[in-house]
C-alpha positions in Angstrom: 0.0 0.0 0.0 0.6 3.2 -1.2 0.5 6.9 0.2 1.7 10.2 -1.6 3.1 12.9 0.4 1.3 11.6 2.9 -2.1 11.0 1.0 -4.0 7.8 0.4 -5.3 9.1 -3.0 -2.7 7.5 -5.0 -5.2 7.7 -8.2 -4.9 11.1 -8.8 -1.3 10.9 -8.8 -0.4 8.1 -11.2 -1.9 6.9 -14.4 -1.0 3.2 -15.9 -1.2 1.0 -18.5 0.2 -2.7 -18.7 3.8 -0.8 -20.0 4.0 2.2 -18.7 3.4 4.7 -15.7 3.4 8.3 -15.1 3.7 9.9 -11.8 3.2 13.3 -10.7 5.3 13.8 -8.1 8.8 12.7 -7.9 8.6 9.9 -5.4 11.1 7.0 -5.0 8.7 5.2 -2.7 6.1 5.4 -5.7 8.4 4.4 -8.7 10.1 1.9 -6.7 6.5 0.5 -5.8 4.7 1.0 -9.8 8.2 -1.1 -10.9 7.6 -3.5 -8.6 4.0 -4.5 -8.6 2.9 -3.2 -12.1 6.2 -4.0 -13.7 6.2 -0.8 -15.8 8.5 1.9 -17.2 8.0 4.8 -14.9 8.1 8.6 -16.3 7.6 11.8 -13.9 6.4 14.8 -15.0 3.0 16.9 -14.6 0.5 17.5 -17.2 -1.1 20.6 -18.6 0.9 22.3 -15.1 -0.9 19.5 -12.5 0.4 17.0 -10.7 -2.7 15.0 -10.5 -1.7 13.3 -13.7 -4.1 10.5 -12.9 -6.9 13.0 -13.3 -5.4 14.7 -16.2 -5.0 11.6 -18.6 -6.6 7.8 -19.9 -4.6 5.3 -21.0 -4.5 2.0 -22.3 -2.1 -0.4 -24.1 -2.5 1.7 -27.4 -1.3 5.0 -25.4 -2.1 7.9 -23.2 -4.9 10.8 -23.9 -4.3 14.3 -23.1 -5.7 17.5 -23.7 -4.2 20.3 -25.9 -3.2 22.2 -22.2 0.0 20.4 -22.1 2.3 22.0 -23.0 5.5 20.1 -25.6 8.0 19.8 -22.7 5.7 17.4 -21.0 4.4 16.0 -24.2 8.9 15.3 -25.0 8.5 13.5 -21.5 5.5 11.3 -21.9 6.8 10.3 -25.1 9.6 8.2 -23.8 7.7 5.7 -22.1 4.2 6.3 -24.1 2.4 7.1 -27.5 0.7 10.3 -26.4 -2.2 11.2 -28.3 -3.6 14.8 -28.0 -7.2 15.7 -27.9 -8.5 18.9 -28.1 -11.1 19.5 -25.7 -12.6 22.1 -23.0 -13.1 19.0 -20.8 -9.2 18.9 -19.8 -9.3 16.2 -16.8 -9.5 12.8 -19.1 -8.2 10.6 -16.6 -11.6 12.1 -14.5 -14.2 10.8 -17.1 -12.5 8.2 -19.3 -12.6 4.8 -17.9 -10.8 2.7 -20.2 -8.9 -0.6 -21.0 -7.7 -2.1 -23.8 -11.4 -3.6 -24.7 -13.5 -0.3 -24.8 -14.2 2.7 -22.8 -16.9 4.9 -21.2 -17.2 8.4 -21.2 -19.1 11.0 -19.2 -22.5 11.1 -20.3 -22.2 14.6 -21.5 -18.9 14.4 -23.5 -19.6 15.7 -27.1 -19.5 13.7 -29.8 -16.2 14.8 -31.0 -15.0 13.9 -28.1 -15.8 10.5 -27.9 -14.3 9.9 -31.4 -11.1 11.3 -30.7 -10.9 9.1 -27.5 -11.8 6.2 -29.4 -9.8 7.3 -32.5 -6.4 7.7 -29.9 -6.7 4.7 -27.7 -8.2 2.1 -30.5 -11.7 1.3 -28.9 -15.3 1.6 -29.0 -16.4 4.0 -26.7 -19.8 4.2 -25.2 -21.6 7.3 -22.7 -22.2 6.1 -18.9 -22.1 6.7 -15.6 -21.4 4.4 -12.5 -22.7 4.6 -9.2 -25.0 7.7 -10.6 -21.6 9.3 -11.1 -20.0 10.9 -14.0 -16.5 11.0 -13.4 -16.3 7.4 -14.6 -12.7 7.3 -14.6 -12.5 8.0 -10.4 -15.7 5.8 -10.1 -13.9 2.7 -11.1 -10.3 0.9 -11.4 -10.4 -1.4 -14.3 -7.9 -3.6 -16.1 -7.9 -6.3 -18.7 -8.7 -8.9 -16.0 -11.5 -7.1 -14.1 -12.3 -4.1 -12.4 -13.6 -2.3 -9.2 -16.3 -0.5 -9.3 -17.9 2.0 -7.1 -20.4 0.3 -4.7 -23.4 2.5 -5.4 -23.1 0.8 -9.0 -26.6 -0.6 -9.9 -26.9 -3.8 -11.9 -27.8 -1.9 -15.5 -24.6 0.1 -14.8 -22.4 -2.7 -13.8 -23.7 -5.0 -16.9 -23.1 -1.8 -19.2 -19.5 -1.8 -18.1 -19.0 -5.5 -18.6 -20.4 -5.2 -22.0 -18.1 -2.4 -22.9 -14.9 -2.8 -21.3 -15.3 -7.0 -22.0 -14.4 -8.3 -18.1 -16.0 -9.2 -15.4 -16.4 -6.4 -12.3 -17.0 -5.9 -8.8 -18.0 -3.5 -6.6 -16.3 -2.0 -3.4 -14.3 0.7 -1.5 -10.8 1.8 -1.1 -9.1 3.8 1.9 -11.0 2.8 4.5 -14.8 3.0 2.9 -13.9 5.6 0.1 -16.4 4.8 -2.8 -14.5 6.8 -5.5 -12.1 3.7 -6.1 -10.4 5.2 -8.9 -8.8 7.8 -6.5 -7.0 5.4 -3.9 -6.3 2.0 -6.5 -3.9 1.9 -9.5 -3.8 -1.4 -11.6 -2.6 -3.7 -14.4 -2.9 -6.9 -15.4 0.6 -7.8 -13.8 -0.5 -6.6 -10.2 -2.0 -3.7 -8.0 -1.3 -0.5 -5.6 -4.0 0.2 -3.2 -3.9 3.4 -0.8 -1.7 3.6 2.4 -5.4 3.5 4.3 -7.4 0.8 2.4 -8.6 -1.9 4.8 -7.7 -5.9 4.7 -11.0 -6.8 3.6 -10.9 -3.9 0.9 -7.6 -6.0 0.1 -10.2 -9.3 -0.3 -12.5 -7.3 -2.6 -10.1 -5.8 -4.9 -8.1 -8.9 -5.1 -11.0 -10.8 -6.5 -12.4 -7.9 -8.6 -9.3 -7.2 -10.4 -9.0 -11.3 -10.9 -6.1 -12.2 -9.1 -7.9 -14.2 -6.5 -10.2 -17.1 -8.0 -12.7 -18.9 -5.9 
């Protein structure tokens, strides 16, 4: 388990895909712990200015999506570790309502249409509108990976069979940090392994273990 300067909300901090990492912060307790459990190239920088990189991009195997606010010196960094694909949009904060894997994506229900092609265009998926647990920051709502995914517990059944459908795994729903229902802010995953926040409980441990598929019953 993770914290970041001092804060359970490793999420908005750190986006992954099964390669690659970016942090926001430069952290040796967080690289040494992304290249350990994710086994993944990590690259530090901010993004459009913000540290909370995990809020500010979406990626998946085919890349990372930003907006057009970050500026080429971050863009130069990114690049060494991912293909960064640049979307223009007034909704800046992808990694807040992209939630995506190498299957297909959702979207905030309101993005406009040009948006959701781009997104699809850049990471090489089918991308569908949604929200889950009511909310539309699908991208903090949920943790998902190849495997499986964690959802957030006010998820209702249409929402969690809509996700399913579009991201192709199975889900489950729970908490992070100690009854925190926005799990995308305290859990960062791949395929290869997991990073939960410094305050997430042992049976949060159980849940994710088994949502994420790396406990089979």
């Amino acid at each position: 388990m993770l914290a970041i300067r001092g804060n359970p909300l490793i999420g908005l901090y750190i986006r992954a895909n099964e390669h690659a990492a970016v942090l926001g912060v430069d952290d040796e307790a967080a690289k040494q712990m992304l290249k350990d459990k994710l086994d993944v190239e990590v690259v530090v920088t901010t993004i459009a200015g913000s540290e909370l990189v995990g809020a500010m991009a979406a990626a998946n195997s085919n890349g990372i999506a930003i907006s057009s606010h970050a500026t080429s010196k971050e863009i130069e960094r990114l690049s060494k570790v991912f293909d960064v694909h640049v979307i223009e949009t007034h909704m800046t904060c992808l990694g807040n309502i992209v939630c995506v894997n190498d299957r297909g994506a959702i979207v905030h229900p309101e993005a406009e249409e040009k948006l959701v092609a781009q997104v699809s265009k850049a990471l090489d998926v089918d991308v569908v509108k949604g929200t889950i647990g009511g909310i539309k920051t699908v991208g903090m709502a949920a943790a998902v990976t190849n495997n499986g995914g964690l959802l957030n517990p006010n998820a209702n059944e249409w929402e969690i069979k809509r996700v399913e459908e579009a991201l192709g795994v199975e889900v489950g729903v729970g908490t992070v940090n100690f009854g925190h229902d926005m799990v995308g802010t305290g859990l960062v995953a791949n395929t290869k392994g997991y990073i939960a926040g410094r305050d997430t409980t042992g049976f949060e441990l159980g849940v994710i273990e088994e949502a994420l598929g790396f406990v089979r019953w």
